[in-house]
N, CA, C and O of each residue as an XYZ file, in Angstrom:
496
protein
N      50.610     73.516    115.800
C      51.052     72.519    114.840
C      50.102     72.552    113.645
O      48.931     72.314    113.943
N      50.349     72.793    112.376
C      49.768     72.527    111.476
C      49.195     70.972    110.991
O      48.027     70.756    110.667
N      50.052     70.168    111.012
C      49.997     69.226    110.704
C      50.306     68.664    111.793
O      51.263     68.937    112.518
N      48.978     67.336    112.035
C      48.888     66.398    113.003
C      49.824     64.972    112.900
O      49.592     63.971    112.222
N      50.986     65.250    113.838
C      51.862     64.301    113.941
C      51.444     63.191    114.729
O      51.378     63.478    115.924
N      51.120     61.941    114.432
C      51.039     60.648    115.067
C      52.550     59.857    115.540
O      53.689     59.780    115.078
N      51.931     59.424    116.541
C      53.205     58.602    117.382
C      53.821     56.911    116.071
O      53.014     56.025    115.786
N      54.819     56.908    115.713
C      55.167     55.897    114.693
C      55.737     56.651    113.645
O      56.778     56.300    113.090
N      54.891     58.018    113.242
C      54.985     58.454    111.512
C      56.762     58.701    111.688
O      57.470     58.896    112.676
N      57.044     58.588    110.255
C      58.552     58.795    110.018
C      58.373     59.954    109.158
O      57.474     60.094    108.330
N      59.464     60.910    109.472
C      58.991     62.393    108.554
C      60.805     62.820    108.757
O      61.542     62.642    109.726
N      61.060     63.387    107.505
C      62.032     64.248    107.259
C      62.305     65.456    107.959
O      61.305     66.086    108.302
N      63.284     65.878    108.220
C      62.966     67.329    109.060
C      64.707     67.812    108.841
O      65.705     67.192    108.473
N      64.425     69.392    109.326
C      65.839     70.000    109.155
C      66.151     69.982    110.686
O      65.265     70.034    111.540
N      67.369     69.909    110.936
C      68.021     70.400    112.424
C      68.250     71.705    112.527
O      69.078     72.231    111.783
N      67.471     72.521    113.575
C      67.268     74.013    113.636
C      68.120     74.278    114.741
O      68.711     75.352    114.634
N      68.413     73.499    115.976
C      69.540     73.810    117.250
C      69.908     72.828    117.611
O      69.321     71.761    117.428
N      71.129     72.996    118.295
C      72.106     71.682    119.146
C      72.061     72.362    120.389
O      72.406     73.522    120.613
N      71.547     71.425    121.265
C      71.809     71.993    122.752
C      72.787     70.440    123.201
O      73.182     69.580    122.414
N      72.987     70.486    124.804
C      74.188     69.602    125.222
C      72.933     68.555    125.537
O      73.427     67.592    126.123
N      71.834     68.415    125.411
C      71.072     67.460    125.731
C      70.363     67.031    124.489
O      69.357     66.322    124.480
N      70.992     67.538    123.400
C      69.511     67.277    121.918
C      69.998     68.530    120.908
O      70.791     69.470    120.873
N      69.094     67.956    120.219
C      68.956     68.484    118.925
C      67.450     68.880    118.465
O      66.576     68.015    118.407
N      67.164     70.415    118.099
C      65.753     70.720    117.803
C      65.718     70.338    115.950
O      66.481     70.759    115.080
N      64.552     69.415    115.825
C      64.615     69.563    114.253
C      62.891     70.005    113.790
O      61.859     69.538    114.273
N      63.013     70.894    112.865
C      62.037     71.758    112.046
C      61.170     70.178    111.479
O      61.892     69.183    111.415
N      59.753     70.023    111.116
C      59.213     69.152    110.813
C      58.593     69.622    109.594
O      58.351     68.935    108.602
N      58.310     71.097    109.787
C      57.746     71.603    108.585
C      57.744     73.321    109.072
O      58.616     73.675    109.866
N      56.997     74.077    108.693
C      57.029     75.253    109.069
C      56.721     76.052    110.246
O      57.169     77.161    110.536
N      55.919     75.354    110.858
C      55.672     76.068    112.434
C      55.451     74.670    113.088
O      54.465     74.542    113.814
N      56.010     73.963    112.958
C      56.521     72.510    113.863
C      57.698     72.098    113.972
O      58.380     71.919    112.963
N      58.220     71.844    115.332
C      59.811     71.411    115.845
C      59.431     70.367    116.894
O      58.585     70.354    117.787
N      60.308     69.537    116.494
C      60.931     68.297    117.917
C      61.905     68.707    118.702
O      62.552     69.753    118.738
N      61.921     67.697    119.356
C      63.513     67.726    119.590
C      63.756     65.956    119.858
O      63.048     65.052    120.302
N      65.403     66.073    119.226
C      65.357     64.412    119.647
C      66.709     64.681    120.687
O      67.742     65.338    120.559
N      66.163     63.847    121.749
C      67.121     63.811    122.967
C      68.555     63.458    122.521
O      68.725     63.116    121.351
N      69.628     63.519    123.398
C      70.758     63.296    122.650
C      71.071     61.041    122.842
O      71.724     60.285    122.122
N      70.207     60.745    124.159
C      70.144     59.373    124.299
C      69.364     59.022    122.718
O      69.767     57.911    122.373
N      68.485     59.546    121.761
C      68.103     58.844    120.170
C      68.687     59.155    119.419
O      68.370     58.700    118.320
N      69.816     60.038    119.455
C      70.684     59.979    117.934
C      71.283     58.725    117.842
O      71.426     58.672    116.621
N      71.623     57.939    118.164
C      72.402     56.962    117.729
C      72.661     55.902    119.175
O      72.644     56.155    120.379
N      72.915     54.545    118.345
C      73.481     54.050    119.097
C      74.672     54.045    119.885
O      75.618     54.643    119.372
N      74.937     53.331    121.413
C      75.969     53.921    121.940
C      76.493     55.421    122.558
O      75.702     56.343    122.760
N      77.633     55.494    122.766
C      77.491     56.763    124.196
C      77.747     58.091    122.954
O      78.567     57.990    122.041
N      77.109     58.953    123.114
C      76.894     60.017    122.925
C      77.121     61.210    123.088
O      76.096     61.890    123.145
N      78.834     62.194    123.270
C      79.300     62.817    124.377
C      78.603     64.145    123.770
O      77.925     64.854    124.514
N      78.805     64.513    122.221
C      78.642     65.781    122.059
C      77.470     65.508    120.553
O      77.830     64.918    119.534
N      76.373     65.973    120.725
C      75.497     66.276    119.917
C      76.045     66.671    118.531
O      75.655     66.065    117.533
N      76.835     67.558    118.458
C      77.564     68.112    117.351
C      78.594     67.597    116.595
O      79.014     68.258    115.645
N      79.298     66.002    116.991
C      80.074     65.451    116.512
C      79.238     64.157    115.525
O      79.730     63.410    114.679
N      77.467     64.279    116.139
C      76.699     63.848    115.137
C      75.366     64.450    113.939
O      74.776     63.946    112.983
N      75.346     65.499    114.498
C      74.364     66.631    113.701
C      74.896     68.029    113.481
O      75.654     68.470    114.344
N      74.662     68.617    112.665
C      74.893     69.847    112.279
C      73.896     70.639    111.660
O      73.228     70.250    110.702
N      73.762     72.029    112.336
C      72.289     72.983    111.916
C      72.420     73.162    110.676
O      73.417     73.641    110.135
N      71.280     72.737    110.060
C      70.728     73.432    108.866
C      70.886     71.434    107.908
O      70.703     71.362    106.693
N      71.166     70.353    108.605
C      71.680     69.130    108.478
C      69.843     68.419    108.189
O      69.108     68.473    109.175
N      69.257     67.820    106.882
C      68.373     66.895    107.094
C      68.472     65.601    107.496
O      69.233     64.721    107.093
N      67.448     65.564    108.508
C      67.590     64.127    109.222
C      66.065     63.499    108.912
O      65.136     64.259    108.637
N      65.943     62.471    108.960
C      65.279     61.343    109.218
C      64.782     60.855    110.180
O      65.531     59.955    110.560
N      63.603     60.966    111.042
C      62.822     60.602    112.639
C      62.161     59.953    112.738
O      61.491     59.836    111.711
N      61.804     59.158    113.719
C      60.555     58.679    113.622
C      59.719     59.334    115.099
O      60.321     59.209    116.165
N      58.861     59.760    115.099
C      58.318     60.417    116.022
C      58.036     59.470    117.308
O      57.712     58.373    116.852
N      58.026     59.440    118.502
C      58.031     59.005    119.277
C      56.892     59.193    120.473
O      56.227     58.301    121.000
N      56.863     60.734    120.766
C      55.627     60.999    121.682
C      55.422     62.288    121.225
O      56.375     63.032    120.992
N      53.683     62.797    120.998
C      53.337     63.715    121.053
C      52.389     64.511    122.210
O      51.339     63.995    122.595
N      52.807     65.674    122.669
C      52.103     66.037    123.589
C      51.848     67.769    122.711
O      52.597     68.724    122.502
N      50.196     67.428    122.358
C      49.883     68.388    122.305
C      49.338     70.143    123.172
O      49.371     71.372    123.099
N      48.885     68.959    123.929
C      48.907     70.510    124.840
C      49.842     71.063    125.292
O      49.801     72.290    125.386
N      50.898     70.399    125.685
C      52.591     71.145    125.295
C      52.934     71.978    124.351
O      53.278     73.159    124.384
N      52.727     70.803    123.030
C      53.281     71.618    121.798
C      54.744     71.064    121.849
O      55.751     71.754    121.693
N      54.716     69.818    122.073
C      56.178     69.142    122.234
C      56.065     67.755    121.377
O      55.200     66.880    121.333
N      56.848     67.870    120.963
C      57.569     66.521    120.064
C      58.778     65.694    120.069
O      59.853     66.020    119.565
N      58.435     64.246    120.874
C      59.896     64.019    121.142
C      60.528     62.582    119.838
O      59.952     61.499    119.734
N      61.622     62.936    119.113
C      61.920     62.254    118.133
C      62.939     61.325    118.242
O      63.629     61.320    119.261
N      63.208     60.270    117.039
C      64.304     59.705    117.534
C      65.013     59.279    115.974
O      64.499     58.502    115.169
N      66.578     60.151    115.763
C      67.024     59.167    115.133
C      67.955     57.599    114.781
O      68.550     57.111    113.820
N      67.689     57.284    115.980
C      68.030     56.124    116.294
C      67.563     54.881    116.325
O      68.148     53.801    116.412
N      65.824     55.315    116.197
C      64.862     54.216    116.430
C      64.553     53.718    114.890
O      63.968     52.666    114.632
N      65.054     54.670    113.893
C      65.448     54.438    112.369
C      66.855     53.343    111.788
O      67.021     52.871    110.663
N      67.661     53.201    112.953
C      68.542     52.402    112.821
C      68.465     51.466    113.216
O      67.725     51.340    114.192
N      69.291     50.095    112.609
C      69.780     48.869    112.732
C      70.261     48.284    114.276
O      71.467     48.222    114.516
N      69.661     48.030    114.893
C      70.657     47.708    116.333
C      71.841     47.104    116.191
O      71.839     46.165    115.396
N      72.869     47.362    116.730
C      73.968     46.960    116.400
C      74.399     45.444    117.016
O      73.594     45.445    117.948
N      74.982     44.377    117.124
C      74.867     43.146    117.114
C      75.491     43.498    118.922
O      76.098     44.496    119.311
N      75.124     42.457    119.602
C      76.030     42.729    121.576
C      77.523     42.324    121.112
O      77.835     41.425    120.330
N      78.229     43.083    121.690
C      79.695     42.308    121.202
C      79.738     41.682    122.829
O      79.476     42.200    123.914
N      80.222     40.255    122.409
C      80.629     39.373    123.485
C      81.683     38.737    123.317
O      82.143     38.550    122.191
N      82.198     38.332    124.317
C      83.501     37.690    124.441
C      82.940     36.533    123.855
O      81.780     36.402    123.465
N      84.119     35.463    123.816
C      83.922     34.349    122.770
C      83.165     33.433    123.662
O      83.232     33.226    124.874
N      82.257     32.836    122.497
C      81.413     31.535    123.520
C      81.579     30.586    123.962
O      81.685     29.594    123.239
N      81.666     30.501    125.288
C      82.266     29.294    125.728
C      81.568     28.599    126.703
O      80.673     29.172    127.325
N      81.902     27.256    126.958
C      80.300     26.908    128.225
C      81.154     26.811    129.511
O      82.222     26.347    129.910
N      80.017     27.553    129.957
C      79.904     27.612    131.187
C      80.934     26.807    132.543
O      80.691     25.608    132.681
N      81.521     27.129    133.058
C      82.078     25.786    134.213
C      81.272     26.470    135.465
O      80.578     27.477    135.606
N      81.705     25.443    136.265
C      81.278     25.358    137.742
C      82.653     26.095    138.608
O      83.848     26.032    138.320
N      81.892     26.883    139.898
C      83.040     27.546    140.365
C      84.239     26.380    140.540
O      85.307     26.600    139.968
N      84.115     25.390    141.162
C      85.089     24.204    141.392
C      85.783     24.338    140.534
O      86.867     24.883    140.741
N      85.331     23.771    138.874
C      86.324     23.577    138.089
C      87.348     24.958    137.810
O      88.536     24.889    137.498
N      86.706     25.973    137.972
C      87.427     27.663    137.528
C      88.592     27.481    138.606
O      89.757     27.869    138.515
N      87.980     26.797    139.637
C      88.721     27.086    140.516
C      90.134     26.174    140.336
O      91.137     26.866    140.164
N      90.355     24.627    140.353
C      90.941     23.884    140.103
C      91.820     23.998    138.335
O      92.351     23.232    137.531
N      91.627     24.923    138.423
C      92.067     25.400    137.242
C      93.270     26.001    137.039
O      94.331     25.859    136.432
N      92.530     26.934    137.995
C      93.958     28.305    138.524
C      94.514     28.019    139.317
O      95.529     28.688    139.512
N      94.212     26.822    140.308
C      95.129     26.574    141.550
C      95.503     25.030    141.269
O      94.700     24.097    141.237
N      96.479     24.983    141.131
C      96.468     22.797    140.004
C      96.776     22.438    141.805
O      96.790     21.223    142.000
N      96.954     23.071    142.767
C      97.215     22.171    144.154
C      96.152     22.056    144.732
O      96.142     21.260    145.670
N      94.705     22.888    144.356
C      93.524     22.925    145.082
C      93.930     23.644    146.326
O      94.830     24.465    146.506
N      92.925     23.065    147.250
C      92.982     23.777    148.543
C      93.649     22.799    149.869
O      92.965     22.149    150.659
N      94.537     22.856    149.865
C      95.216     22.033    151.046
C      95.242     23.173    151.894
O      95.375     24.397    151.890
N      95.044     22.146    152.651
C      95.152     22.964    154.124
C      96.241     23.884    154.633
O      96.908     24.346    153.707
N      96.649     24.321    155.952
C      98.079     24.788    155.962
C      98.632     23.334    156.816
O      99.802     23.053    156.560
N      98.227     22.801    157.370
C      99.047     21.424    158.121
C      99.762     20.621    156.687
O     100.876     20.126    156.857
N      98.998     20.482    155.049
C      99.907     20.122    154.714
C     101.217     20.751    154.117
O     102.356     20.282    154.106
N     100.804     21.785    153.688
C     102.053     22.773    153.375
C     103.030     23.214    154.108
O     104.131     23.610    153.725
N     102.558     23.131    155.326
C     103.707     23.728    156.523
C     104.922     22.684    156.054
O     106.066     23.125    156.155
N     104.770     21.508    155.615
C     105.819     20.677    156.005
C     106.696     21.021    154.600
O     107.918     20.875    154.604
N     105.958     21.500    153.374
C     106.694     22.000    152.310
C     107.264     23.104    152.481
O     108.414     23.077    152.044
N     106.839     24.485    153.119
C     107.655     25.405    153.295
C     108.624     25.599    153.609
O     109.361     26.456    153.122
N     109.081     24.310    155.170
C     109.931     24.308    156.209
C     110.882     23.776    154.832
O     111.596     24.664    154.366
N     110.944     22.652    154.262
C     111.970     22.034    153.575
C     112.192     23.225    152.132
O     113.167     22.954    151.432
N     111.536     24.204    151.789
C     111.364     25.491    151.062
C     112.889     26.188    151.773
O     114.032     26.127    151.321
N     112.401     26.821    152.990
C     113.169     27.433    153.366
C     114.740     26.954    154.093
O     115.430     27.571    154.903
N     114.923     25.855    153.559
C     115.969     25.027    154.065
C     116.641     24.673    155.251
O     117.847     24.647    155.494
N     115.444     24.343    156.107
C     115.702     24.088    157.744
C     115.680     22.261    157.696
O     115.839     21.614    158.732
């Protein structure tokens, strides 16, 4: 490595390969990362190539350096905005009872009292 990359720095770089797990990007002339395909972006991630393309400048922020490797792991994702949780609409809370008395407007009767509704149901 020519230049000593610290864990935080944000540095420009070209994308030099797409593999099915990542993307290698050039940092400068005899330095490469790679950013896993879980930091390109938020959300699921099927194909590397439907978000980077070789010879494509990206934007990183460096993440871990292991020099005695000679490995650099990047992220362009940790450069982005988190995206807001999508949730269903807010509503408070009930108690199983009430969920329950809800969906069933007869509650829970027994079968001794229903037996006597079925029989007159089935017209005996």
């Amino acid at each position: 490595m020519t230049k000593n990359y610290e864990v935080g720095d944000v540095v420009t770089g070209k994308v030099t390969g797409i593999q099915p797990y990542g993307a290698f990007v050039a940092l400068d002339d005899e330095t490469q990362g790679l950013v896993h395909i879980s930091e390109i972006t938020y959300g699921f991630v099927k194909e590397v190539s439907d978000f980077l393309s070789i010879g494509q400048e990206v934007e990183v922020k460096v993440l871990e350096v292991d020099d005695s490797a000679g490995k650099i792991s990047l992220s362009i994702r940790a450069l982005q905005e988190k995206p807001p949780l999508l949730r269903k609409e807010e509503r408070p809370k009930k108690s199983l009872q009430a969920r329950v008395n809800e969906s069933d407007a007869e509650g829970f009767n027994s079968l001794k009292d229903k037996l006597s509704d079925w029989i007159k149901q089935s017209g005996q």
